[in-house]
C-alpha positions in Angstrom: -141.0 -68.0 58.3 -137.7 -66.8 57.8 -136.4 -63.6 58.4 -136.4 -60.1 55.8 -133.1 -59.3 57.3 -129.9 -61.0 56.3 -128.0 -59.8 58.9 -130.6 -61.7 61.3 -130.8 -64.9 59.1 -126.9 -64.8 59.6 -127.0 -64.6 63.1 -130.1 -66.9 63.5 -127.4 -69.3 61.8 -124.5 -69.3 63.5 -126.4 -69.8 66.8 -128.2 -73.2 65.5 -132.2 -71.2 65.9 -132.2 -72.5 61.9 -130.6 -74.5 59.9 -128.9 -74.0 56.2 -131.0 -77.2 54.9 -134.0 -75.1 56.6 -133.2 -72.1 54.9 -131.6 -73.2 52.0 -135.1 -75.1 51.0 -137.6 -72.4 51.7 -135.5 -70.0 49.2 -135.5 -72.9 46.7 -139.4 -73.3 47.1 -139.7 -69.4 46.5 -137.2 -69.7 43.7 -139.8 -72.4 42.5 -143.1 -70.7 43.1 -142.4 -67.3 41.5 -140.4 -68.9 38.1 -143.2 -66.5 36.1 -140.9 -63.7 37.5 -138.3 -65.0 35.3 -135.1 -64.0 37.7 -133.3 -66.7 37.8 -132.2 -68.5 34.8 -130.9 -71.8 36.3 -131.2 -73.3 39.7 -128.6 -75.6 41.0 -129.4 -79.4 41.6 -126.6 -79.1 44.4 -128.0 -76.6 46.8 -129.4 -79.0 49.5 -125.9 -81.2 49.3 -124.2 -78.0 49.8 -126.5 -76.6 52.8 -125.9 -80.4 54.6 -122.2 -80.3 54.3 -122.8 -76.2 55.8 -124.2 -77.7 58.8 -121.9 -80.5 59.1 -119.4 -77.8 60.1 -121.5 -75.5 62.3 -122.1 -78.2 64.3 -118.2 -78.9 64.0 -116.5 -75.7 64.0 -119.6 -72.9 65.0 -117.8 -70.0 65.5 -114.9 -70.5 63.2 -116.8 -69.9 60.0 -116.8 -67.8 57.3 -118.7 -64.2 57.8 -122.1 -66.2 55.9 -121.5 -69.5 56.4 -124.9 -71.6 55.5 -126.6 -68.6 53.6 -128.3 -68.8 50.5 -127.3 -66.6 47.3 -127.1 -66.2 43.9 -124.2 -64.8 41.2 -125.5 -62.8 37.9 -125.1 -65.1 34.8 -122.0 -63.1 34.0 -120.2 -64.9 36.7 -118.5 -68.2 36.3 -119.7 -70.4 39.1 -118.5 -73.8 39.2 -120.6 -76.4 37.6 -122.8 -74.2 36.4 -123.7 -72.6 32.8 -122.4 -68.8 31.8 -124.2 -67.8 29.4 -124.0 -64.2 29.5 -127.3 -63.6 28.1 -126.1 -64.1 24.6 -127.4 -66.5 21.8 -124.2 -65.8 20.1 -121.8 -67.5 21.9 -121.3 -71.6 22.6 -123.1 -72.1 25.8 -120.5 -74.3 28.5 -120.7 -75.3 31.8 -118.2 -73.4 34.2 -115.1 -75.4 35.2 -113.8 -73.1 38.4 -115.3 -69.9 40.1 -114.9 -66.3 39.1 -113.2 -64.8 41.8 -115.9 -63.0 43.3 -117.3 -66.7 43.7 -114.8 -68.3 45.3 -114.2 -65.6 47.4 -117.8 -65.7 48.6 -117.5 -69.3 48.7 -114.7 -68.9 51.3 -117.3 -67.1 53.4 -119.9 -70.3 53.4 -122.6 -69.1 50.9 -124.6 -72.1 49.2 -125.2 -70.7 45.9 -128.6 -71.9 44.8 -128.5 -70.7 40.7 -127.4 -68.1 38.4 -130.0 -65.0 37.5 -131.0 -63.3 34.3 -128.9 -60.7 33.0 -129.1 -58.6 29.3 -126.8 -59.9 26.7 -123.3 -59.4 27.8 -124.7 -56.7 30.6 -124.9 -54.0 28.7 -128.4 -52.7 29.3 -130.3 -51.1 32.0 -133.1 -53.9 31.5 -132.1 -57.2 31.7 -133.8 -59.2 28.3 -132.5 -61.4 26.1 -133.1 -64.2 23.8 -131.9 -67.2 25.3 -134.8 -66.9 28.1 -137.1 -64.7 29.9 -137.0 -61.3 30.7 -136.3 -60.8 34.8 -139.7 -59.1 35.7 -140.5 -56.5 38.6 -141.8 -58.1 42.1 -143.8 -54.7 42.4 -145.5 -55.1 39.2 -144.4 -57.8 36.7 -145.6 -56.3 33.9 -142.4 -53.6 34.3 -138.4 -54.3 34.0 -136.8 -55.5 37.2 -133.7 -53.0 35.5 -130.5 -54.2 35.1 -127.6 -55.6 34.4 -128.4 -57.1 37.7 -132.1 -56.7 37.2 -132.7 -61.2 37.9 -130.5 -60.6 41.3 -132.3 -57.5 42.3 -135.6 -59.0 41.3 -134.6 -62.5 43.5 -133.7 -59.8 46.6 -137.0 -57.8 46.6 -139.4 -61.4 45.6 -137.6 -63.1 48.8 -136.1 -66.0 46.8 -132.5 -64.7 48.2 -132.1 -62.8 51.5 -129.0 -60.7 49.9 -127.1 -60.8 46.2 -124.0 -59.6 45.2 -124.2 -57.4 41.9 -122.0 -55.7 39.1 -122.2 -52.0 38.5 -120.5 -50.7 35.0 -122.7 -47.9 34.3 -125.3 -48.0 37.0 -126.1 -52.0 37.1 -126.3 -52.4 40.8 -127.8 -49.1 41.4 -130.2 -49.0 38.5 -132.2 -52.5 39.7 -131.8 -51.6 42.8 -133.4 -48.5 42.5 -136.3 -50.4 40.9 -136.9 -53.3 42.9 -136.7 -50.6 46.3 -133.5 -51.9 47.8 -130.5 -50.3 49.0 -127.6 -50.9 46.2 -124.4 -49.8 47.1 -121.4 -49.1 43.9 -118.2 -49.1 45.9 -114.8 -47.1 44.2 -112.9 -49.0 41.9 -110.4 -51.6 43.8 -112.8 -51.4 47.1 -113.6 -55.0 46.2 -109.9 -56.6 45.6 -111.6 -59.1 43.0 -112.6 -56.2 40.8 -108.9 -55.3 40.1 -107.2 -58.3 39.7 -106.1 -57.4 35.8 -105.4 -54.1 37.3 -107.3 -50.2 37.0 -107.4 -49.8 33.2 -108.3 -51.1 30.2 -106.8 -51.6 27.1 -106.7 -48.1 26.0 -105.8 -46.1 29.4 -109.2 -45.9 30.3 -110.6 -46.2 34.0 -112.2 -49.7 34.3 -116.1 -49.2 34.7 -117.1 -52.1 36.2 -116.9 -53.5 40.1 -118.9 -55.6 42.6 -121.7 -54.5 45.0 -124.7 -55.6 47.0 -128.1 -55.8 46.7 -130.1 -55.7 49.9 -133.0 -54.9 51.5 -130.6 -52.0 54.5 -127.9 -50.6 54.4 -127.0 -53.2 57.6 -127.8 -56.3 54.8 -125.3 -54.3 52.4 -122.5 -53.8 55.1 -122.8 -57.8 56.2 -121.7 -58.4 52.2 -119.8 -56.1 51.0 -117.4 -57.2 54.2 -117.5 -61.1 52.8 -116.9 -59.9 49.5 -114.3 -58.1 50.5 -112.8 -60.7 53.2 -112.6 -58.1 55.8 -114.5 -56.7 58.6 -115.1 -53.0 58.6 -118.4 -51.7 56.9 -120.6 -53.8 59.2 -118.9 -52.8 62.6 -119.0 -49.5 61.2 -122.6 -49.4 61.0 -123.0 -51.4 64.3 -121.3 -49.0 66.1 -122.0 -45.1 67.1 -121.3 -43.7 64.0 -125.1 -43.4 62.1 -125.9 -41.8 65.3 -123.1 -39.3 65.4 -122.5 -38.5 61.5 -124.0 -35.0 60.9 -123.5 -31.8 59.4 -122.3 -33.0 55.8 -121.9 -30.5 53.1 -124.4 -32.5 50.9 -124.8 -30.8 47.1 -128.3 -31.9 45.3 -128.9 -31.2 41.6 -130.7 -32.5 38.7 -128.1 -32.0 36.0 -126.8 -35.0 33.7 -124.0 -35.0 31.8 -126.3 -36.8 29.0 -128.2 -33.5 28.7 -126.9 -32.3 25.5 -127.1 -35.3 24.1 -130.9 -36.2 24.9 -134.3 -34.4 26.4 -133.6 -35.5 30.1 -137.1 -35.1 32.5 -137.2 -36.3 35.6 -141.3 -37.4 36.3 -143.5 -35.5 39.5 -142.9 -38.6 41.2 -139.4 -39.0 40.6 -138.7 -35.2 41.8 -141.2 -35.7 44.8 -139.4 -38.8 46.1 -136.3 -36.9 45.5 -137.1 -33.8 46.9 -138.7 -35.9 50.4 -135.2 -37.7 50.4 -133.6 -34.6 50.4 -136.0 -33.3 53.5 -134.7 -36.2 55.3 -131.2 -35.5 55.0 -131.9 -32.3 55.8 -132.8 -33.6 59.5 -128.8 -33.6 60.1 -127.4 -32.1 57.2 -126.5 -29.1 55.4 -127.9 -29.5 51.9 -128.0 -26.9 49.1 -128.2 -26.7 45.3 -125.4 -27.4 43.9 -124.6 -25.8 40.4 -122.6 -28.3 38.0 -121.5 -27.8 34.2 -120.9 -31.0 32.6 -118.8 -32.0 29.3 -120.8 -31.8 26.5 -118.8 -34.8 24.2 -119.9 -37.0 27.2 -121.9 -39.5 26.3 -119.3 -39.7 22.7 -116.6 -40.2 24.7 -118.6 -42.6 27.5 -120.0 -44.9 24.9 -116.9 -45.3 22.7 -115.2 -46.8 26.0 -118.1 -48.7 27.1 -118.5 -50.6 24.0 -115.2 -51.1 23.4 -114.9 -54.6 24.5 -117.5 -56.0 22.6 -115.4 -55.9 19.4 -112.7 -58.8 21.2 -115.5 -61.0 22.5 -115.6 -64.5 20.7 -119.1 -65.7 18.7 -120.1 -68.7 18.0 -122.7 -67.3 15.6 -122.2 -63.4 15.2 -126.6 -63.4 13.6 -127.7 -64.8 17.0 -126.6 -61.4 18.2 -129.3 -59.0 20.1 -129.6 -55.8 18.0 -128.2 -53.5 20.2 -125.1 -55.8 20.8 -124.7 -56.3 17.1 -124.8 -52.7 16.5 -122.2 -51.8 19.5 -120.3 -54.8 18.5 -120.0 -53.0 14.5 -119.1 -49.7 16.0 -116.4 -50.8 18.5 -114.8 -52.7 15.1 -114.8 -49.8 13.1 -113.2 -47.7 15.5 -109.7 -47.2 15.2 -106.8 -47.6 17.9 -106.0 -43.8 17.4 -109.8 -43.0 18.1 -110.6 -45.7 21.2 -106.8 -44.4 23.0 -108.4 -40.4 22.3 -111.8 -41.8 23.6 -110.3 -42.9 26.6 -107.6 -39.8 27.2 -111.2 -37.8 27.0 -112.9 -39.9 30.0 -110.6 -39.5 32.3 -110.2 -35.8 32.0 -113.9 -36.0 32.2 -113.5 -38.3 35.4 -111.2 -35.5 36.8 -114.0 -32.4 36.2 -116.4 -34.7 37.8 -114.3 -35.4 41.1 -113.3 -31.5 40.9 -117.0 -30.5 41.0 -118.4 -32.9 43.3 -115.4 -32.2 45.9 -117.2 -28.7 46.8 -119.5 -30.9 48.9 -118.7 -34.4 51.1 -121.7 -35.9 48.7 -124.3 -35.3 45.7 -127.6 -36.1 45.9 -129.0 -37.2 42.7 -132.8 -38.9 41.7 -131.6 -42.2 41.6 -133.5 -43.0 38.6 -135.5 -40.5 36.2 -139.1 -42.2 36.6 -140.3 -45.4 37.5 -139.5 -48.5 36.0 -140.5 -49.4 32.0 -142.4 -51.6 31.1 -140.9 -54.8 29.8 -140.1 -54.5 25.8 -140.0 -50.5 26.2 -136.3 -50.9 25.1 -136.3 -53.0 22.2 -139.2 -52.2 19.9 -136.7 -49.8 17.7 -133.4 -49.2 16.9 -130.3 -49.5 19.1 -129.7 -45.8 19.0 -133.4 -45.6 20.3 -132.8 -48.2 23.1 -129.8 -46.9 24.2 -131.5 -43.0 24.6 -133.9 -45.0 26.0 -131.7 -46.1 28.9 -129.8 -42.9 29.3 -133.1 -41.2 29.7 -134.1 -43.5 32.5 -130.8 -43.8 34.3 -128.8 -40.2 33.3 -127.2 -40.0 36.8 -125.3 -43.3 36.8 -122.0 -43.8 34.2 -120.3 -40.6 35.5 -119.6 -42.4 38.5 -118.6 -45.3 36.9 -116.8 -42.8 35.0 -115.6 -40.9 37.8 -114.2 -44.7 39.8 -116.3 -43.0 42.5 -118.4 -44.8 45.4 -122.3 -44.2 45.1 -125.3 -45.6 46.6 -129.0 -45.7 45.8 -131.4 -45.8 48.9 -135.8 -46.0 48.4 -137.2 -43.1 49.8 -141.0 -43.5 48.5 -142.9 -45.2 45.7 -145.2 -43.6 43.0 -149.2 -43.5 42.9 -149.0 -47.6 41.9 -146.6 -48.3 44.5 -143.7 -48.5 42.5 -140.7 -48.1 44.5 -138.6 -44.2 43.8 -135.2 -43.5 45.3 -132.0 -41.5 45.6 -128.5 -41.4 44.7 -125.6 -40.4 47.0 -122.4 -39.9 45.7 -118.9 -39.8 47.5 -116.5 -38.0 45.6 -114.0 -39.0 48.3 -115.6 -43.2 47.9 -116.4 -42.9 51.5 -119.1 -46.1 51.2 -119.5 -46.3 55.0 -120.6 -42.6 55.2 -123.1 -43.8 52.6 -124.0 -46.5 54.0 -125.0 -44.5 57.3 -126.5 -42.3 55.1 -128.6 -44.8 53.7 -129.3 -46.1 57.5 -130.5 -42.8 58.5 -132.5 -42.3 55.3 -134.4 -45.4 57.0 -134.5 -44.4 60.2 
């Protein structure tokens, strides 16, 4: 039996107690037995060749190996990976194999992981769910009839089911945090440029804009999140951090909590009993060592205009092979980002960041903001798509309102389980550094467990 803890199966690793072929094949036999939970999307045939060659060199060069040499993981199906298909969860466009690694994979790669398959994503990651129609939805180990969330709802689902011990996700509007927060792991949403793979085209888009999207982990602690977001980065520091005194000595935080999204004037936003419960017991834990009050915030009322314009804005450059194969809420962002002019995607972005600035400006008051990580628990699977993309994409905001402004904001945020609802569905909350201090949220998160 192996361990929950990545941080132990690393260690258990590197001092011979268990070998990658061992490892490697028990998370391939879990990958196999729970297929029904439709995470992953394709398995690699190479694993075990990969895992003998990983132990080749322990028993060559142990202690001169990369941070997770021998350990088992997974990449979205947004990220190239040699070898293997990218499909991006789309119909629409000619499905290839993968010639070289994203950079986030060879970067990992450099660290030792075997990478046993790619997981189920929505199409092009733009959902909080993560269904498509080239295969099967990514299902919730805590009840499979719900969403696993998304975009990374196959890698949070392979995390919580045990058929990874750890997976590295992307977060453009909540994607880490959002599965993360429904599968009951900690998922941490570093600042933009934290992870030096994220900026390699630089900090903006096309039109001035912030760029939304980065890299962050999946894992079961805050200790398991540390161990990889050091790898991905290619640095130590968040792991000794957390290894050290400084959990144990972090107190007296000016920590702000409220309830307010800057969807509200766009939609009805309700968060559930057992959504405000977990919340509100989250809060009583922080409490322990911690100053925390209400904190009032007025948020832009063109928000989720000026959010959504940049958002979808990429989806009018991305090449089809067959533009009908399209899912309906793609097809209907796709149309929308055509028919938006230069003049009105360059005002679009102008708006966000001055929207970005308030955010930081109003969050500064305290060292963090609590937020419900999510408004309810998680939906069943097909609750999004029954409708119109307009509905589905209320739909989402309603379930995650607390996530894009910090996407928005290119601040640091980290979602941490805190209870589960009547049917054991796992609840959480959000902690947000307006300064994208992740180790302090990280500890955060570590005494949250404590």
């Amino acid at each position: 039996m192996l361990p929950l803890s990545a941080l132990t199966l690393r260690d258990q690793l590197a001092d011979g107690d268990i070998s990658s072929r061992e490892a490697t094949a028990h998370y391939l036999q879990q990958i196999d037995q729970q297929q029904a939970l439709g995470a992953f999307i394709h398995v690699s045939e190479a694993a075990m060749d990969a895992a003998a060659r990983a132990d080749e060199a322990f028993a060559k060069h142990r202690g001169k190996l990369g941070r997770m040499h021998g350990m088992p993981t997974a990449f979205k199906d947004l990220n190239d990976v040699a070898g293997m298909p990218t499909t991006y969860g789309s119909a629409a466009i000619k499905q290839t194999t993968a010639t070289r690694d994203s950079a986030l994979a060879a970067r990992l790669r450099a660290e030792g992981v075997i990478v046993l398959g790619k997981t189920q994503v929505p199409e092009f990651g733009l959902s909080s769910y993560s269904e498509n129609l080239i295969a099967a939805p990514s299902r919730n180990p805590h009840d499979p009839l719900r969403s696993s969330g998304g975009s990374s709802g196959g890698q949070a689902a392979a995390v919580a089911a045990g058929m990874i011990p750890v997976g590295p996700g992307s977060d453009g509007g909540g994607s880490v945090r959002i599965p993360a927060a429904a599968c009951g792991l900690v998922g941490l949403k570093p600042s933009l440029g934290r992870i030096p793979s994220d900026v390699l085209e630089g900090y903006s888009d096309g039109y001035g804009a912030p760029k939304l999207t980065v890299s962050g982990p999946l894992a079961h602690d805050a200790l398991d999140a540390a161990l990889l977001m050091d790898a991905m980065r290619g640095s130590d520091y968040f792991l000794p951090l957390l290894r050290g005194g400084y959990p144990e000595e972090l107190a007296n935080l000016r920590i702000g909590y409220s309830t307010h999204s800057p969807f509200q004037s766009a939609y009805d936003i309700a968060v559930s009993a057992e959504a405000q419960q977990s919340f509100t017991a989250g809060l009583q834990q922080l409490a322990r060592r911690h100053q925390v009050e209400l904190a009032t915030l007025d948020y832009a009322e063109d928000y989720q205009e000026a959010f959504t314009a940049v958002w979808t804005n990429g989806l009018k450059d991305i090449p089809l092979d067959d533009e009908s194969r399209l899912g309906t809420l793609a097809r209907d962002f796709r149309r929308r980002s055509q028919e938006r002019s230069r003049r009105e995607s360059l005002r679009a972005a102008t708006r966000v960041r001055q929207i970005a600035a308030d955010f930081i400006r109003q969050w500064s008051a305290y060292d963090v903001i609590a937020t419900p990580a999510l408004s309810g628990i998680p939906p069943l699977v097909g609750h999004y798509t029954q409708g119109s993309a307009e509905r589905d994409y209320m739909l989402q905001c309603q379930y995650s309102p607390y996530s894009s402004m910090v996407n928005v904001a290119s601040a640091a945020a980290v979602t941490v389980p805190v209870g589960t609802s009547k049917d054991g569905l796992p609840l959480g909350i959000q902690l947000i550094s307006p300064r994208s201090d992740e180790g302090m949220l990280l500890a955060l998160a570590l005494q949250i467990s404590m």
